[in-house]
Chimera marker file (.cmm) of the C-alpha trace (Angstrom):
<marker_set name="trace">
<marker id="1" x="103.355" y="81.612" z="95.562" r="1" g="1" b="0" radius="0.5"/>
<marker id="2" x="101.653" y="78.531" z="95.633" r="1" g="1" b="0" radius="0.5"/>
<marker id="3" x="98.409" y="77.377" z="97.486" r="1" g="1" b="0" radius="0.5"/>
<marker id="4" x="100.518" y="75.014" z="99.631" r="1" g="1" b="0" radius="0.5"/>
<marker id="5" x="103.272" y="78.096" z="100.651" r="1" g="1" b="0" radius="0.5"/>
<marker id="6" x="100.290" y="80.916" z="101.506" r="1" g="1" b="0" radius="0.5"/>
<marker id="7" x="98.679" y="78.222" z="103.798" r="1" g="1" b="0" radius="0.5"/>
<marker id="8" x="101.668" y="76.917" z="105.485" r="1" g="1" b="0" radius="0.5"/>
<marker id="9" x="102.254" y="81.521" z="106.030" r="1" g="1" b="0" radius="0.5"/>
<marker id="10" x="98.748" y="81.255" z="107.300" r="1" g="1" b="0" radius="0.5"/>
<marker id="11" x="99.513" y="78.512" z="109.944" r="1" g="1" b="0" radius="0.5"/>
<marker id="12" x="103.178" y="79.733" z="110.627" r="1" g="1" b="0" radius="0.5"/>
<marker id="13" x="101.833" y="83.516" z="111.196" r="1" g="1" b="0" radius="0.5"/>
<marker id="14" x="99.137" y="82.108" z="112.966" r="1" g="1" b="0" radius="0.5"/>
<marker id="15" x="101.329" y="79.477" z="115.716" r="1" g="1" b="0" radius="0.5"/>
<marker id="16" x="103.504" y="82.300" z="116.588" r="1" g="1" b="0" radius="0.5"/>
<marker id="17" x="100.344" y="84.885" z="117.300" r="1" g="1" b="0" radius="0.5"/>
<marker id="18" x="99.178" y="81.894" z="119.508" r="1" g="1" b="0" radius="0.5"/>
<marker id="19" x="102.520" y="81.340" z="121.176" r="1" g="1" b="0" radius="0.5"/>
<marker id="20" x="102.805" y="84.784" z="121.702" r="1" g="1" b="0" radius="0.5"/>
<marker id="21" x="98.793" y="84.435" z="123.626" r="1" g="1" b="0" radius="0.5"/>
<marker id="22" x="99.866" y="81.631" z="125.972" r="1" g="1" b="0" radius="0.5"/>
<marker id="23" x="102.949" y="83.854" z="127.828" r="1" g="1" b="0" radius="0.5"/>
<marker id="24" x="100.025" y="86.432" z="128.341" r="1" g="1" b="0" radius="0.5"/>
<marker id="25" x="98.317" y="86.332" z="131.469" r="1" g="1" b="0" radius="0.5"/>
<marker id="26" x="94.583" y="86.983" z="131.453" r="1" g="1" b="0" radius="0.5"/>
<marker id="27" x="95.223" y="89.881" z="134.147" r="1" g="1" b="0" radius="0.5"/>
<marker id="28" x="97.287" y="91.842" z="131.440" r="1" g="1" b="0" radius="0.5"/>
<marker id="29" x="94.767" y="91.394" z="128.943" r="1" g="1" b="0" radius="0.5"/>
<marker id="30" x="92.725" y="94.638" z="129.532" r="1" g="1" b="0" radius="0.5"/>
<marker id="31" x="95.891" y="96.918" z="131.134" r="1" g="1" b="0" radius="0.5"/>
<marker id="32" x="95.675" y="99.978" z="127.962" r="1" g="1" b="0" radius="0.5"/>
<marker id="33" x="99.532" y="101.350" z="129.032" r="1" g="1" b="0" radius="0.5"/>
<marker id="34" x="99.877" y="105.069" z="128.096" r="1" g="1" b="0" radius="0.5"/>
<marker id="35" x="100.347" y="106.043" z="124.295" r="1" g="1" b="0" radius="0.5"/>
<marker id="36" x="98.262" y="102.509" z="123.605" r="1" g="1" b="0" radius="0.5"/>
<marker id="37" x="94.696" y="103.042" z="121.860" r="1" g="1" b="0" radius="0.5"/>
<marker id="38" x="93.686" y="99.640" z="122.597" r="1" g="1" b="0" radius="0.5"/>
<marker id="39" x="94.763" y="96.676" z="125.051" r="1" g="1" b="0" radius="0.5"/>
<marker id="40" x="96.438" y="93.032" z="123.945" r="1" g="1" b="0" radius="0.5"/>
<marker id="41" x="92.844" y="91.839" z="124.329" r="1" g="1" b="0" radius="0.5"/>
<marker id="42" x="91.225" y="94.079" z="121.923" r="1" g="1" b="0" radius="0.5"/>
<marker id="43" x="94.019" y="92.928" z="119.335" r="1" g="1" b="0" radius="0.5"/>
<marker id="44" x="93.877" y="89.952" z="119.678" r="1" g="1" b="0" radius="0.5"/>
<marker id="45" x="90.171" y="90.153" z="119.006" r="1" g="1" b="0" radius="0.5"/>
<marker id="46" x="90.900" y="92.322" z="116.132" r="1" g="1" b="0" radius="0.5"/>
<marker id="47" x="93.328" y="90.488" z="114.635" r="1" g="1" b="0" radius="0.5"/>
<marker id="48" x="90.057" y="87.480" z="114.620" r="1" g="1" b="0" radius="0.5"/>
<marker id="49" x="87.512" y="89.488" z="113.028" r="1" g="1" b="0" radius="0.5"/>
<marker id="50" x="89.500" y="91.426" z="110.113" r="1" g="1" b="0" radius="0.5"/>
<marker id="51" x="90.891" y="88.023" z="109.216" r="1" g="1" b="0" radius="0.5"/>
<marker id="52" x="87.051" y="86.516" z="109.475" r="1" g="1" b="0" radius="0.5"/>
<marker id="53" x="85.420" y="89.711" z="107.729" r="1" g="1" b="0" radius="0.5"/>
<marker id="54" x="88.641" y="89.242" z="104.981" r="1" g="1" b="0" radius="0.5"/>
<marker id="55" x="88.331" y="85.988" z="104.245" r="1" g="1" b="0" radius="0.5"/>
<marker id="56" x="84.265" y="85.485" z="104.528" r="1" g="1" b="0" radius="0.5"/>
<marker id="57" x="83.330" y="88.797" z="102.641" r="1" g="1" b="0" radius="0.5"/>
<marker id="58" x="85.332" y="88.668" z="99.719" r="1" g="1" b="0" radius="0.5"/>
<marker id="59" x="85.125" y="85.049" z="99.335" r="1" g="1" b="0" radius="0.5"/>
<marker id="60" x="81.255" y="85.709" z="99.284" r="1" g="1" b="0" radius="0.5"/>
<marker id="61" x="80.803" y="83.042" z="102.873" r="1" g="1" b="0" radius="0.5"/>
<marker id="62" x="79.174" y="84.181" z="105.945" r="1" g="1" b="0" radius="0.5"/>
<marker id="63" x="81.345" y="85.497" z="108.879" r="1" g="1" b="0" radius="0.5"/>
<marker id="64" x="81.722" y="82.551" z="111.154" r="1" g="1" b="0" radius="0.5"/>
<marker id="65" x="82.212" y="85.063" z="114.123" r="1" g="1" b="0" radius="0.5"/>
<marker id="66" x="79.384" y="85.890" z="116.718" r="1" g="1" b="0" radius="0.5"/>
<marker id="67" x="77.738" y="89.278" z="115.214" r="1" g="1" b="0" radius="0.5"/>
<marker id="68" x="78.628" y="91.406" z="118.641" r="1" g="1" b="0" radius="0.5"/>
<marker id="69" x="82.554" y="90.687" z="117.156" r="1" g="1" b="0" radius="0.5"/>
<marker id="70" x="82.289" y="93.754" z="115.336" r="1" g="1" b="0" radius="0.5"/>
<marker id="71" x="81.432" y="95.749" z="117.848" r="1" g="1" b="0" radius="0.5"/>
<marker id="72" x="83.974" y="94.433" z="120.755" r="1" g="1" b="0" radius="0.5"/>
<marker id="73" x="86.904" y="94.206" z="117.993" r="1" g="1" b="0" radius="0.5"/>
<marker id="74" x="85.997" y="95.795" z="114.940" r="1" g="1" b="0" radius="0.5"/>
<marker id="75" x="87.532" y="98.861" z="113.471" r="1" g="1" b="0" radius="0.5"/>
<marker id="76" x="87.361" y="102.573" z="115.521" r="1" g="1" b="0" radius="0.5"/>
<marker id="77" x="86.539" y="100.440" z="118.487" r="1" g="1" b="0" radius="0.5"/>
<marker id="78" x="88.256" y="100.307" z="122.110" r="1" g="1" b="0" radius="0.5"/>
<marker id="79" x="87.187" y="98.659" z="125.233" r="1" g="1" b="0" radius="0.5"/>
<marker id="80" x="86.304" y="101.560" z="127.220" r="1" g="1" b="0" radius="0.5"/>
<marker id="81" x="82.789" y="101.315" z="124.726" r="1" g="1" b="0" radius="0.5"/>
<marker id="82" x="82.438" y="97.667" z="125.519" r="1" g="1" b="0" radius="0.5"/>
<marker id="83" x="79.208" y="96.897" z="127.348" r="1" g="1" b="0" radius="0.5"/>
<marker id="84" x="78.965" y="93.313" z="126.999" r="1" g="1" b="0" radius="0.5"/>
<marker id="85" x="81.405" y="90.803" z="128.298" r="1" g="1" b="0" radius="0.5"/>
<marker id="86" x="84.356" y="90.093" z="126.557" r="1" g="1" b="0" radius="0.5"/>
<marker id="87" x="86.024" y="87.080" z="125.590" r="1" g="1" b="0" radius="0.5"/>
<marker id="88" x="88.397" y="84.994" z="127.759" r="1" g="1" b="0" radius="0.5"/>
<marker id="89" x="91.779" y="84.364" z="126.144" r="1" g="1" b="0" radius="0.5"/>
<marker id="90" x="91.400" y="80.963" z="126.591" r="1" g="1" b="0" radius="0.5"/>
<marker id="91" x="88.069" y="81.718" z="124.278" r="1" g="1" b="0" radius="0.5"/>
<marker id="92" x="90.058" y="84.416" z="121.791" r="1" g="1" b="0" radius="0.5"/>
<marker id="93" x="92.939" y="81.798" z="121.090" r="1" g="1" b="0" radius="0.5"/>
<marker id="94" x="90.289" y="78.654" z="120.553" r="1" g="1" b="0" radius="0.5"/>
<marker id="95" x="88.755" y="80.603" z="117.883" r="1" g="1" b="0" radius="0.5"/>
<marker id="96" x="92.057" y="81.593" z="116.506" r="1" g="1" b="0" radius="0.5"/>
<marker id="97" x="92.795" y="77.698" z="115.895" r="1" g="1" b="0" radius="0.5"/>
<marker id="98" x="89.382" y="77.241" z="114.858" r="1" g="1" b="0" radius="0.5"/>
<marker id="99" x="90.203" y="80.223" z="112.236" r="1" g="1" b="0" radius="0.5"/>
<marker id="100" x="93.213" y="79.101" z="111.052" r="1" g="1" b="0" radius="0.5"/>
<marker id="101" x="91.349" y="75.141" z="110.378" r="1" g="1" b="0" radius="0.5"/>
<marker id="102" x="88.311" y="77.068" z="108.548" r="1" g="1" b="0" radius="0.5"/>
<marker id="103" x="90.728" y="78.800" z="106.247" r="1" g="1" b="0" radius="0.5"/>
<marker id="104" x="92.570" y="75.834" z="105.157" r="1" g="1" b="0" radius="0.5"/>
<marker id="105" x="89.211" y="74.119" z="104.968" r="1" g="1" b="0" radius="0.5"/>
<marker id="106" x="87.230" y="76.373" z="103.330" r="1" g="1" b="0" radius="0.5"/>
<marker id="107" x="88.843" y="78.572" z="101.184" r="1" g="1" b="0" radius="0.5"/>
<marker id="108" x="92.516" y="76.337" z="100.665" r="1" g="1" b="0" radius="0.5"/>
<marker id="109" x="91.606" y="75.102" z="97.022" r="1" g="1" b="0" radius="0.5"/>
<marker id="110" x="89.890" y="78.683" z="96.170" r="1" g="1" b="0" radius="0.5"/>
<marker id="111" x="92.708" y="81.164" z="96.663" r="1" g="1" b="0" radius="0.5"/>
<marker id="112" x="93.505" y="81.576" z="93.058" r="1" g="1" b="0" radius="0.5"/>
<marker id="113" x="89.777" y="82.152" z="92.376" r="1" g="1" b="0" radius="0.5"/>
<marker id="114" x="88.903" y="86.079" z="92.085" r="1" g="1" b="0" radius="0.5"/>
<marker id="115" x="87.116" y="87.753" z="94.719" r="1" g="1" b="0" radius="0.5"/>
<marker id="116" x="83.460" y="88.434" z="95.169" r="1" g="1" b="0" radius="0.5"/>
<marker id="117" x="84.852" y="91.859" z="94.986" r="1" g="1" b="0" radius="0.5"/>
<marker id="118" x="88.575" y="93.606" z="94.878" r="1" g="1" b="0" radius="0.5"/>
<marker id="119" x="90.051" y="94.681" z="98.247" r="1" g="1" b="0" radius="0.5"/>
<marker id="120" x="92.006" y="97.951" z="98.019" r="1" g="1" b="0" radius="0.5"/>
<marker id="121" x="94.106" y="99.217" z="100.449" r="1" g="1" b="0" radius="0.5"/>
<marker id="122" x="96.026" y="102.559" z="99.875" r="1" g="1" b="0" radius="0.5"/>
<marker id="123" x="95.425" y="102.416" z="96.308" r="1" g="1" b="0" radius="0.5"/>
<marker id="124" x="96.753" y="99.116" z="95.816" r="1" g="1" b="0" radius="0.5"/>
<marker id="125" x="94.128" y="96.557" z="94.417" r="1" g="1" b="0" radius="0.5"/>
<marker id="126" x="94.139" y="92.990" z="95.453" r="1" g="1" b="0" radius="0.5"/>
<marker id="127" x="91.467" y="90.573" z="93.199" r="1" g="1" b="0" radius="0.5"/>
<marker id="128" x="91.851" y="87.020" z="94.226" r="1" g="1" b="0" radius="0.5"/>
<marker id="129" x="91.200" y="85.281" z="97.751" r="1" g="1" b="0" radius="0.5"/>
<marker id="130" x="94.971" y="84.308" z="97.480" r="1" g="1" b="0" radius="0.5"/>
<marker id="131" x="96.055" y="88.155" z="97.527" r="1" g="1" b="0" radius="0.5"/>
<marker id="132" x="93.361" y="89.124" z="100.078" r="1" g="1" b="0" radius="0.5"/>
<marker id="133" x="94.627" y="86.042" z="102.586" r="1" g="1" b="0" radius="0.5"/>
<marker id="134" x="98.056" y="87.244" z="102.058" r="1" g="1" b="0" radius="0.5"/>
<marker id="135" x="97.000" y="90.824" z="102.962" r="1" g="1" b="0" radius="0.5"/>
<marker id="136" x="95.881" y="89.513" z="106.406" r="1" g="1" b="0" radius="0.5"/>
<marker id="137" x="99.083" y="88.019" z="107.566" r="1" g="1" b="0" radius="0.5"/>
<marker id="138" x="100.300" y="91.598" z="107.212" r="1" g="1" b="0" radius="0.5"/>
<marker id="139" x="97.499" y="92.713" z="109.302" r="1" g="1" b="0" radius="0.5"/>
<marker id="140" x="98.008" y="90.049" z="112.061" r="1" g="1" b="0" radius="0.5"/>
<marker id="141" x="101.698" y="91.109" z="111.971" r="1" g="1" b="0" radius="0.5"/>
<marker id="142" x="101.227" y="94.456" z="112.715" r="1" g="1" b="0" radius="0.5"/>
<marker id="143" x="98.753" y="93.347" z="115.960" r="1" g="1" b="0" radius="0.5"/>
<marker id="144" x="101.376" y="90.847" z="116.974" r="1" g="1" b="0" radius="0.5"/>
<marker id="145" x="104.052" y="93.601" z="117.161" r="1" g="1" b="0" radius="0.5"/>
<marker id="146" x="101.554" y="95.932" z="119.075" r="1" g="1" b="0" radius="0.5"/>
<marker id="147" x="100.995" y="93.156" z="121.867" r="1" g="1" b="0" radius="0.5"/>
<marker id="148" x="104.410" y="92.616" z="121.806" r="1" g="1" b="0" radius="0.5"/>
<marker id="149" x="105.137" y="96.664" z="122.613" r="1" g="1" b="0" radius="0.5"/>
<marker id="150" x="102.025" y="96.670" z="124.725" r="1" g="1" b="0" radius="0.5"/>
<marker id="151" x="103.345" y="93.846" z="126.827" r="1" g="1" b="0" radius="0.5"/>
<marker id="152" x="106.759" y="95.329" z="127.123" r="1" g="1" b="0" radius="0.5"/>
<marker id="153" x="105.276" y="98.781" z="128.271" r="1" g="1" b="0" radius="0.5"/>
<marker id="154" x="103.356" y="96.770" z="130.972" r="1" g="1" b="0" radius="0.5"/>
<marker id="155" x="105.974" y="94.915" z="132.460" r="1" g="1" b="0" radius="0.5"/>
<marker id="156" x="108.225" y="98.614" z="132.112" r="1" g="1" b="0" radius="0.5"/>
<marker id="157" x="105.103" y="100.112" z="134.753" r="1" g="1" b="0" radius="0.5"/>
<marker id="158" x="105.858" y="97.085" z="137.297" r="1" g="1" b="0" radius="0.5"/>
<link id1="1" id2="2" r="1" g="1" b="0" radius="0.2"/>
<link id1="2" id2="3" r="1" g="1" b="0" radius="0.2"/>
<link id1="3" id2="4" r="1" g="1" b="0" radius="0.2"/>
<link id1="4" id2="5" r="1" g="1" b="0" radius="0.2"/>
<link id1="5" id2="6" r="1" g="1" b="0" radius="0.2"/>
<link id1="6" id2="7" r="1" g="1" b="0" radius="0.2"/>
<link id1="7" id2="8" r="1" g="1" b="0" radius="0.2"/>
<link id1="8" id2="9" r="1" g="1" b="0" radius="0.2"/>
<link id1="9" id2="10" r="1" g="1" b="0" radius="0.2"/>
<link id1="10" id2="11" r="1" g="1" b="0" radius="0.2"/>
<link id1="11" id2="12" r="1" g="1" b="0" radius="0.2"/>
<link id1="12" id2="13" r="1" g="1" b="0" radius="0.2"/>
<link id1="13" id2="14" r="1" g="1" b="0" radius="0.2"/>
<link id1="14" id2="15" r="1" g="1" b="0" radius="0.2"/>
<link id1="15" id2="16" r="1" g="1" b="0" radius="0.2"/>
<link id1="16" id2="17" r="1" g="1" b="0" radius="0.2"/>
<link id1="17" id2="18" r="1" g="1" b="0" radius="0.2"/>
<link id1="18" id2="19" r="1" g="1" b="0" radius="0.2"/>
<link id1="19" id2="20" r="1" g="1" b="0" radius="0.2"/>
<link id1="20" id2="21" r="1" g="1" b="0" radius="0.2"/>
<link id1="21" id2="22" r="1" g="1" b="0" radius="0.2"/>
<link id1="22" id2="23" r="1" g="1" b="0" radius="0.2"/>
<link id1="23" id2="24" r="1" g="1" b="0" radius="0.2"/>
<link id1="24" id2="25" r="1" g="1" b="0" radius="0.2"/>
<link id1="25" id2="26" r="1" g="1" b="0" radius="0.2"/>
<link id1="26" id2="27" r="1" g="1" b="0" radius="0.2"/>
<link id1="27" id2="28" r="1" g="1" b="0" radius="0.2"/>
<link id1="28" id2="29" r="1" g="1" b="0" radius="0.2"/>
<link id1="29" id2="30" r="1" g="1" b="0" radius="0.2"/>
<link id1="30" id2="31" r="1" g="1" b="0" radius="0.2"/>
<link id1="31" id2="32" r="1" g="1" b="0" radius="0.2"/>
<link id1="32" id2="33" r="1" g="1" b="0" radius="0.2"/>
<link id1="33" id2="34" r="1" g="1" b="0" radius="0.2"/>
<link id1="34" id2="35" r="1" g="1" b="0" radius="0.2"/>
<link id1="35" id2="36" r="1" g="1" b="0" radius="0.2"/>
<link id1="36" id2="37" r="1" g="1" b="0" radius="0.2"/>
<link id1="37" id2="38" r="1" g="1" b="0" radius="0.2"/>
<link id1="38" id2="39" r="1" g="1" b="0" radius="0.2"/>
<link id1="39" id2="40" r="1" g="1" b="0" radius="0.2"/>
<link id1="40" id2="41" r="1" g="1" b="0" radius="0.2"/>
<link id1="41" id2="42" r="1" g="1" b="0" radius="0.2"/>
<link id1="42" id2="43" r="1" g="1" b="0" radius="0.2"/>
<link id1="43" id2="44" r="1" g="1" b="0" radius="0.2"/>
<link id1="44" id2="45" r="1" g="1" b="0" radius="0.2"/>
<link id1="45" id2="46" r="1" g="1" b="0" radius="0.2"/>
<link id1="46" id2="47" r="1" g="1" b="0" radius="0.2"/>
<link id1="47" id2="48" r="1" g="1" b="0" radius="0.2"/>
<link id1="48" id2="49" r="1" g="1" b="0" radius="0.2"/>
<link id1="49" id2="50" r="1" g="1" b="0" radius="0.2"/>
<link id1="50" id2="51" r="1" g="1" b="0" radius="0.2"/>
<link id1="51" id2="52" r="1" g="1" b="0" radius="0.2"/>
<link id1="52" id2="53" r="1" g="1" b="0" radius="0.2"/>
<link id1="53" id2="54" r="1" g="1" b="0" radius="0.2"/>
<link id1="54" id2="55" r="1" g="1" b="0" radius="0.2"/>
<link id1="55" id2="56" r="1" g="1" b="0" radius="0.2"/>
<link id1="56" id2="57" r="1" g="1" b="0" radius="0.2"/>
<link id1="57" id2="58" r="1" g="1" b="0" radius="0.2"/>
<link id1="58" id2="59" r="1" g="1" b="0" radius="0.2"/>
<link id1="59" id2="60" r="1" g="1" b="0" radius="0.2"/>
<link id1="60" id2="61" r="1" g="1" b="0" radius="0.2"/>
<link id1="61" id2="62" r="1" g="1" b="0" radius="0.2"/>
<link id1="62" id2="63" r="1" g="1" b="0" radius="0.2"/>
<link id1="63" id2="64" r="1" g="1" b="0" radius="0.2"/>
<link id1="64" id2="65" r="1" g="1" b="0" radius="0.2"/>
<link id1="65" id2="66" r="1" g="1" b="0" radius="0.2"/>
<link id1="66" id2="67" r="1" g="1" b="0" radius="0.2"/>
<link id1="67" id2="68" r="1" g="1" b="0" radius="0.2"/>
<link id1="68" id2="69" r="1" g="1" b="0" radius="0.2"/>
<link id1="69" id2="70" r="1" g="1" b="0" radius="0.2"/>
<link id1="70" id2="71" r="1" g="1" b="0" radius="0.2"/>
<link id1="71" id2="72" r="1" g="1" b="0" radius="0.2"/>
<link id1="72" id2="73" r="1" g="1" b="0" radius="0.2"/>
<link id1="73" id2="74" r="1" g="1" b="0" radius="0.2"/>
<link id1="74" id2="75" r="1" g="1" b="0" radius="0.2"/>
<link id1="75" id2="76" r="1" g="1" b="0" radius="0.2"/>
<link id1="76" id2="77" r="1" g="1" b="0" radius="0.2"/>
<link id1="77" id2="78" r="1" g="1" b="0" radius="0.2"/>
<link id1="78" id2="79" r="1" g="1" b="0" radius="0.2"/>
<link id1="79" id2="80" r="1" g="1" b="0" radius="0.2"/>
<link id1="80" id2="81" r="1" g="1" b="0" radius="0.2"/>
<link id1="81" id2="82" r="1" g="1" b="0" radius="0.2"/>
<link id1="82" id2="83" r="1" g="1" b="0" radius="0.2"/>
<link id1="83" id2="84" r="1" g="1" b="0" radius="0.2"/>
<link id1="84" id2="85" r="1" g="1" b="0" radius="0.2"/>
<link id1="85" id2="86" r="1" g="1" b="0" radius="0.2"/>
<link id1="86" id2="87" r="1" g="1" b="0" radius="0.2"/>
<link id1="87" id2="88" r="1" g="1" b="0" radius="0.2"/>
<link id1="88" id2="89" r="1" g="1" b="0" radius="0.2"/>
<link id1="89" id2="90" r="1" g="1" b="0" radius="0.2"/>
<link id1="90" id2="91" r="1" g="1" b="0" radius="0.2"/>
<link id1="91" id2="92" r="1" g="1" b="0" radius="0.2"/>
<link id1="92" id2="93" r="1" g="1" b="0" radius="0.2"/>
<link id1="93" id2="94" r="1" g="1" b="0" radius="0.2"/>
<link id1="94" id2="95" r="1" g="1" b="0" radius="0.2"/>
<link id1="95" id2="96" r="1" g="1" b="0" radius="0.2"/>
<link id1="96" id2="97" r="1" g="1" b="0" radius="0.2"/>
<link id1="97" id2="98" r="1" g="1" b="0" radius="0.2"/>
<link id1="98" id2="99" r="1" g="1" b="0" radius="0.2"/>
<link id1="99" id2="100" r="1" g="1" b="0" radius="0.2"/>
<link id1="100" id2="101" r="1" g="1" b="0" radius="0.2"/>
<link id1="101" id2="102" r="1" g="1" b="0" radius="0.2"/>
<link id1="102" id2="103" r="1" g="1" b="0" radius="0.2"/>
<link id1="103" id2="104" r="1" g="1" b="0" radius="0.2"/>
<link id1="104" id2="105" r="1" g="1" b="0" radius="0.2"/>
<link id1="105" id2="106" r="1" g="1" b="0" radius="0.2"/>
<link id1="106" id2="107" r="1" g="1" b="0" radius="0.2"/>
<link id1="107" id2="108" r="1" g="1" b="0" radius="0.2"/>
<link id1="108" id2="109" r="1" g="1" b="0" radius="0.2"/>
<link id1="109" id2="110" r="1" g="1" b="0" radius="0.2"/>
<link id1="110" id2="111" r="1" g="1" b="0" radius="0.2"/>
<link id1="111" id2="112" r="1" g="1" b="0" radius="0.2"/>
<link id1="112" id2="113" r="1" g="1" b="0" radius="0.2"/>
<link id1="113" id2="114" r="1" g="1" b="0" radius="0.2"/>
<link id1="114" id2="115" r="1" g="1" b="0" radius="0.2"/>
<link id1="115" id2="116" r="1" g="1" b="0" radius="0.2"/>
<link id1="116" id2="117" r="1" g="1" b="0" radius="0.2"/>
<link id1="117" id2="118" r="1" g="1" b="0" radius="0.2"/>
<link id1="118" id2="119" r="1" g="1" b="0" radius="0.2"/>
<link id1="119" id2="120" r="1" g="1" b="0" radius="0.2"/>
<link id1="120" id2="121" r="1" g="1" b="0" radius="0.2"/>
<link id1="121" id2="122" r="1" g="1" b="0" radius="0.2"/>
<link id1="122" id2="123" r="1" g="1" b="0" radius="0.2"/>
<link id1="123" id2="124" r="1" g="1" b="0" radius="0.2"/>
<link id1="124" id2="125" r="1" g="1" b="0" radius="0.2"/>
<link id1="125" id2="126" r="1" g="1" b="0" radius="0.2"/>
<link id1="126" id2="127" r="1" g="1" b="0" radius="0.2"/>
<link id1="127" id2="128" r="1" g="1" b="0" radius="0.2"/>
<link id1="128" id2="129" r="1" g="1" b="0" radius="0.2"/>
<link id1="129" id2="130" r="1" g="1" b="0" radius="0.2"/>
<link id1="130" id2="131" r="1" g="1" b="0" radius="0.2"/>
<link id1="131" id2="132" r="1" g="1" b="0" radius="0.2"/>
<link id1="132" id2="133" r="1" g="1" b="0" radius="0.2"/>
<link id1="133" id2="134" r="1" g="1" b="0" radius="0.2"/>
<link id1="134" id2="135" r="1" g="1" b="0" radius="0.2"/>
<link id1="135" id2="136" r="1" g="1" b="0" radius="0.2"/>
<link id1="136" id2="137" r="1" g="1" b="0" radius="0.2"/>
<link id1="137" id2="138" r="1" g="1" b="0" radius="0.2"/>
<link id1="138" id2="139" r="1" g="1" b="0" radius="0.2"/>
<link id1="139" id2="140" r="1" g="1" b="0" radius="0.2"/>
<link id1="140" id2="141" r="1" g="1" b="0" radius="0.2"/>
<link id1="141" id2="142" r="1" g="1" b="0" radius="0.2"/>
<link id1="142" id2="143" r="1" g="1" b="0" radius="0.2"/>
<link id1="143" id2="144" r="1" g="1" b="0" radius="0.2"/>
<link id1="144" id2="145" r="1" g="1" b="0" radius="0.2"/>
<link id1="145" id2="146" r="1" g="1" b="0" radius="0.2"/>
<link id1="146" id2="147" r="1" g="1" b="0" radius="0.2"/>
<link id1="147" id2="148" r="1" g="1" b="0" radius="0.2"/>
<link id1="148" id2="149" r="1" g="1" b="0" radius="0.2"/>
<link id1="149" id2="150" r="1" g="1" b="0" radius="0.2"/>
<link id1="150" id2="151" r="1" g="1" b="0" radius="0.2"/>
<link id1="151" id2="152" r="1" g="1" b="0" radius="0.2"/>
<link id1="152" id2="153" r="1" g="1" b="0" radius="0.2"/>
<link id1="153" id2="154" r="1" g="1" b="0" radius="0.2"/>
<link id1="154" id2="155" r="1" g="1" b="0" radius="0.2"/>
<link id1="155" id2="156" r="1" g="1" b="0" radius="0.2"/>
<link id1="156" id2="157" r="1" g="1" b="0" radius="0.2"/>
<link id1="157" id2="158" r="1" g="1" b="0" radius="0.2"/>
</marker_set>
């Protein structure tokens, strides 16, 4: 795949996780239906920092998220432990455009360069920034289909 076809997947996954953000009203943001860990705001938010913490770590750049990300969003997290404000989704889907620009910005002309260090997921190695990047549309995927079933359960308790 060439550096032109991963970054038009990176804009392509990314317009339909936005699309999918502007038919959400902020009122359904924080409803966690039953058999849900989290709530469409918490992936959404997680969804931002695994894709900033990808694609800043192992291309040795600083996360360009605020620090109390991790905490909100990160991994083994859930918004019953929040105790700071979240974001808006006006905010969360801002940042995802701003994402999506930084990426083609900053790391567009480096994804065939090899990463700071591997990523391995399940056993399966992935060296470059390329591989990594194309890991993360995976990830997104699998948050996009959990708002989707998330929003479907909530509209299924009205």
């Amino acid at each position: 795949m060439t550096n032109e076809m991963l970054l038009r997947q990176v804009e392509v996954v990314r317009a339909i996780t936005l699309k999918k953000l502007e038919s959400i009203p902020e009122d359904a943001a924080d409803i966690k239906p039953k058999g849900f860990n989290n709530t469409i705001r918490w992936n959404v938010g997680h969804i931002l920092i695994v894709q900033d913490q990808l694609a800043s770590q192992f291309a040795g750049l600083p996360q360009q998220l605020p620090s109390h990300f991790a905490s909100l969003f990160g991994n083994r997290t859930k918004p019953a432990d929040w105790d700071v404000e979240p974001p808006s989704l006006e905010d969360l889907s801002s940042l995802l455009k701003q994402q999506t620009e930084y990426i083609k910005d900053t790391l567009g002309y480096r994804l065939q360069e090899k990463a700071v260090k591997p990523f391995v997921r399940l056993g399966f190695e992935m060296g470059t920034i390329g591989e990594i990047l194309a890991f993360s549309l995976h990830h997104e995927g699998i948050h996009l289909g959990v708002i989707h079933s998330i929003e479907r359960n909530i509209e299924g308790e009205k």
